[in-house]
C-alpha positions, 0 to 999 in steps of 0.5 A: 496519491501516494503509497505505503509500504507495510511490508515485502515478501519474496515471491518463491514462497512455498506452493500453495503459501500465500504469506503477502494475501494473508498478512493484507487480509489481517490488516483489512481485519484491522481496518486497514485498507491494504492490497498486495501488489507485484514489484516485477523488478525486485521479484517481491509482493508489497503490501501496501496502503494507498493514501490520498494526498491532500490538495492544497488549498488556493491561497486567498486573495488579499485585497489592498 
């Protein structure tokens, strides 16, 4: 599964300001199914959007 990132936002945002919830829940308006996570490293809320990577498919059998 892989992730994209939709856009980054600094954690120190004003009290009671919740920039990163409130852009995720205009793309769930969208349809889109984002969700706000925590990078512990940069101190940044992602929004982002889980993909599911296609399997490959086996490669056939040649019979000869």
């Amino acid at each position: 599964m892989s992730r994209q990132v939709l856009e980054r936002f600094p954690a120190g945002g004003p009290r009671g300001s919740w920039p990163a919830e409130e852009f995720a829940g205009a793309r769930r308006d969208e349809g889109v199914p984002a969700r706000v996570v925590m990078d512990l490293e940069t101190d940044t809320f992602l929004v982002i959007v889980e993909q599911r990577t296609p399997e490959r498919a086996p490669e056939p059998v040649r019979e000869e």
